[in-house]
N, C-alpha and C positions, 0 to 999 in steps of 0.2 A: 590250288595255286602252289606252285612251288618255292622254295625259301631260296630259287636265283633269281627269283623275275621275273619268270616264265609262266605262262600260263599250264597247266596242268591238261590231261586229253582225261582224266580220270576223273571220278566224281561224278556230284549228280549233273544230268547233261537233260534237258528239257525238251519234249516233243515240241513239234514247231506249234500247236494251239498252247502248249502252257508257257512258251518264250512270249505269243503275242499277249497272253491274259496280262505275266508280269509288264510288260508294255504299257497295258491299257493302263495297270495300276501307276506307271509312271508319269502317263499323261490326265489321271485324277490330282495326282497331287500336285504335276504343274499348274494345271489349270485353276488354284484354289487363290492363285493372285493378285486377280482382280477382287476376289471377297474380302480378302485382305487386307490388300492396299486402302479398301475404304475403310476399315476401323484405323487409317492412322491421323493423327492431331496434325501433327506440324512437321514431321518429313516429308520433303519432297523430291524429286526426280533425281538428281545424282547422290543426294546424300542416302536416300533410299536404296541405291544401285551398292552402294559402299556399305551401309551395316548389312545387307543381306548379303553383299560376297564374305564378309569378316565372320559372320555368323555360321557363313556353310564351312568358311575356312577352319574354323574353330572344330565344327564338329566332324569336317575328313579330318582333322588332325589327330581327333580324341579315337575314332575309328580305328584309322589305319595304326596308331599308337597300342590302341587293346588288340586289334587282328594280327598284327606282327610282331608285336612287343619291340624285340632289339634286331629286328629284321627291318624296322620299319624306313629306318635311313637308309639302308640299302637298297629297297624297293622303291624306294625316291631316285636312286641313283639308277638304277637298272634300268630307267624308264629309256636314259640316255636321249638322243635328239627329236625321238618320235613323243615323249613324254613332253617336251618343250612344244613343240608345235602343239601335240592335242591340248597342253594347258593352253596356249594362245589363241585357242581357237573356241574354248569354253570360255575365256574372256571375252572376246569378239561378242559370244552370244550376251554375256552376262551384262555388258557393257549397253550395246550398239541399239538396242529394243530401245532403252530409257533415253540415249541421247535422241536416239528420232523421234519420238513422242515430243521431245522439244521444238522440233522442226517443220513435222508434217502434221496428218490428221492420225487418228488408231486405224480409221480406213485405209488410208494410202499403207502405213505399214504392216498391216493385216495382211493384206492383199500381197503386199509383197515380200513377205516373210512364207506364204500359202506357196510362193515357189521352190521350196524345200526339196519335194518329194520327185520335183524332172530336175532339179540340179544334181540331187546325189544318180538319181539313175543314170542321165548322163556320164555323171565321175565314175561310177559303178563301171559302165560299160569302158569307158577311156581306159581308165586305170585295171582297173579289177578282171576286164575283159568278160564281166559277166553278161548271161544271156537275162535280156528282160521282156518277159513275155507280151503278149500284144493285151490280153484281158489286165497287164499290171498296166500298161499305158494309159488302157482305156478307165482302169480307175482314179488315176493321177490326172487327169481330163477331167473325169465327173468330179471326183474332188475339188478339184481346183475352182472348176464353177460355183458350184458350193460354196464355197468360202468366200468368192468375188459376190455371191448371192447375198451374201447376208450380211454385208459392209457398202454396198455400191453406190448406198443412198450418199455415202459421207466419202466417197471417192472425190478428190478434185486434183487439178493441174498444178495445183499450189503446192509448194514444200517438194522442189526436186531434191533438194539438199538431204533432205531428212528420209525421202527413198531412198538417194544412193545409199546413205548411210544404215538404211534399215536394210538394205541387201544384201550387208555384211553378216548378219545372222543367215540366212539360208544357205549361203556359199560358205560359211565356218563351218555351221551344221554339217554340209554335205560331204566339206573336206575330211572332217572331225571323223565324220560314220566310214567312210572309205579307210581312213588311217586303220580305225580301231576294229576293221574287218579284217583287215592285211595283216598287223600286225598281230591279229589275237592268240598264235601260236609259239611265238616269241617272246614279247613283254606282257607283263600286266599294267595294264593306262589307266587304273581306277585311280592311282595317286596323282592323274593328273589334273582329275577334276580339281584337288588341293591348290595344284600349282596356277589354274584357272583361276581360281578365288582370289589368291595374293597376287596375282595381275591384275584382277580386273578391280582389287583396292585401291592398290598403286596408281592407277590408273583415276581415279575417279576420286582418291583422296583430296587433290585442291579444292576441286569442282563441289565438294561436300560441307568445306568447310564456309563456315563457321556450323557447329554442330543446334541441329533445332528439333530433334527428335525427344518425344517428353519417354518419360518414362514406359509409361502406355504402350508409345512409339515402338520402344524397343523390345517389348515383350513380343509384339507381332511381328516384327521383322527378324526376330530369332526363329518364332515358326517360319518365315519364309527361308531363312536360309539354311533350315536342318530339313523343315517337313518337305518345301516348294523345291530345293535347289539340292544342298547334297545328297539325299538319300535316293530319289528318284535320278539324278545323274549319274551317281556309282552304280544304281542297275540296270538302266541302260547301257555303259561301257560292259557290264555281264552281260547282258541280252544280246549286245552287237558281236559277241561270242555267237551267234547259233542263229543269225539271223542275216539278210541283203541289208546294206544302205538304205536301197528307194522302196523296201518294204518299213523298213522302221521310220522313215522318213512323213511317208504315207500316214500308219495308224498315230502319228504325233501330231498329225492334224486334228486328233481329236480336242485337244487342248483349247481350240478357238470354240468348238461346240460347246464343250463344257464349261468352256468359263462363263458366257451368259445365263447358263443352267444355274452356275452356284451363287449368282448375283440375283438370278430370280429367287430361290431357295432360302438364302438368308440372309437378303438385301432387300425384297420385294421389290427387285424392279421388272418392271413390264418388258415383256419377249415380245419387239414384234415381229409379226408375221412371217417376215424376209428370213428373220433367224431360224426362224424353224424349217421354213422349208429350205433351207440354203444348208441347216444341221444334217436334215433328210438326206441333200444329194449325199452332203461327206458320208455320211454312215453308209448310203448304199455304194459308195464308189469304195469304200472298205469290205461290204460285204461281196462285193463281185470279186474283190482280191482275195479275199478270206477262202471264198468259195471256187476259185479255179483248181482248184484238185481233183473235187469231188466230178465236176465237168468234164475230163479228160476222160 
């Protein structure tokens, strides 16, 4: 990275299987939320949304502070109006997930947060005028079932409010991946995940108070806002250096597979059936995309 705000063409530059491996690693550590969220006492739903934005905000701050030392306010500034959007739109996500859990089912938002990966293709193509192959379609298809596979039981008509509002994460998402593809030879956006966080406080600071987190509380919601939110954020905005939209879109679906995985692993709770085979499709609608190279 350059010391105007630019992104850099030099340095280590990642073949496209080690862009998706650090991927995958991204969506290991999103996924560790739900294991999480259950070791906490007495936070809940927005005041949860607000120490974990405050905690990621703390650690891009401590980051971008040691990465740029006294560059680091300038790299704030450099971001200019694309920096402002992609922070409002890592709000949106940070936000919009917890207040619909207040409104709908986990299924209904599930389900429609799983429309990630044809929103950014779509904006891919609009915006980006990229070409999306027909085997990526036909993964974002098998996926998609997939994920409506293994939540369908707890689908209902109920809590429209709480879809609309859960649909603001897939359409930020998508906007968000589009931006930070376009923009990646231009600005560096990792400080915008920063500006993300202190929005998505702002934001949720009423809604939080009066404070009911115990000590306990806050020790795990520090893990979620260094391990779950900034660290895996910031390399995703790297990754979307060297990668599509509706391809990163795609393998982030991993996150719904594996969060039951780390809830069975060190929560004991019971997988059924539906998850696994509905895990199945996602992995194989990732592996048909993984694998259209080889095909050609």
């Amino acid at each position: 990275m350059s010391e105007n705000g630019t992104s850099e063409t030099g340095g280590f530059r990642p073949s496209h299987s080690q862009a998706i491996a650090l991927l995958i690693v991204c969506t290991l550590m999103w996924s560790i939320a739900g294991l999480v969220s259950r070791q906490l006492e007495q936070a809940k739903s927005l005041e949860v949304t607000f120490w974990r934005s405050l905690f990621c905000l703390i650690a891009m701050s401590v980051g971008i502070a040691w990465h740029w030392r006294a560059k680091a306010l300038q790299m704030l500034w450099a971001m200019g109006r694309w920096g402002l959007f992609s922070g409002a739109m890592w709000a949106v996500m940070f936000t919009c997930f917890m207040i619909a859990l207040t409104r709908t089912s986990v299924a209904n938002t599930v389900v429609v947060m799983s429309l990630a990966p044809l929103l950014a293709a779509l904006m891919a193509r609009l915006f980006l005028k990229s070409a999306i192959e027909k085997s990526t379609w036909f993964a974002i298809a098998v996926a998609g079932i997939g994920v409506w596979w293994m939540v369908r039981e707890g689908i209902s008509a109920e809590g429209v409010e709480g879809m609309l509002i859960a649909a603001g994460v897939p359409l930020a998402s998508a906007a968000n991946l589009v931006v930070l593809r376009a923009q990646r030879a231009q600005v560096d956006l990792i400080p915008a995940v920063l500006v993300g966080a202190l929005m998505s406080c702002a934001v949720t600071l009423p809604w939080a108070m009066p404070f009911e987190a115990s000590h306990n509380d806050l020790a795990w919601l520090a893990l979620l806002g260094m391990v779950q939110l900034a660290i895996p954020c910031a390399l995703l905005v790297w990754v979307a250096r060297f990668l599509p939209p509706h391809e990163i879109a795609l393998i982030c679906l991993l996150e719904v597979v594996l969060g039951p995985i780390w809830a069975w692993l060190g929560a004991d709770e019971k997988m059924p059936a539906a998850t696994v085979q509905g895990g199945l499709l996602v992995i194989g609608g990732l592996a048909v995309n993984a694998l259209r190279d080889r095909w050609k």
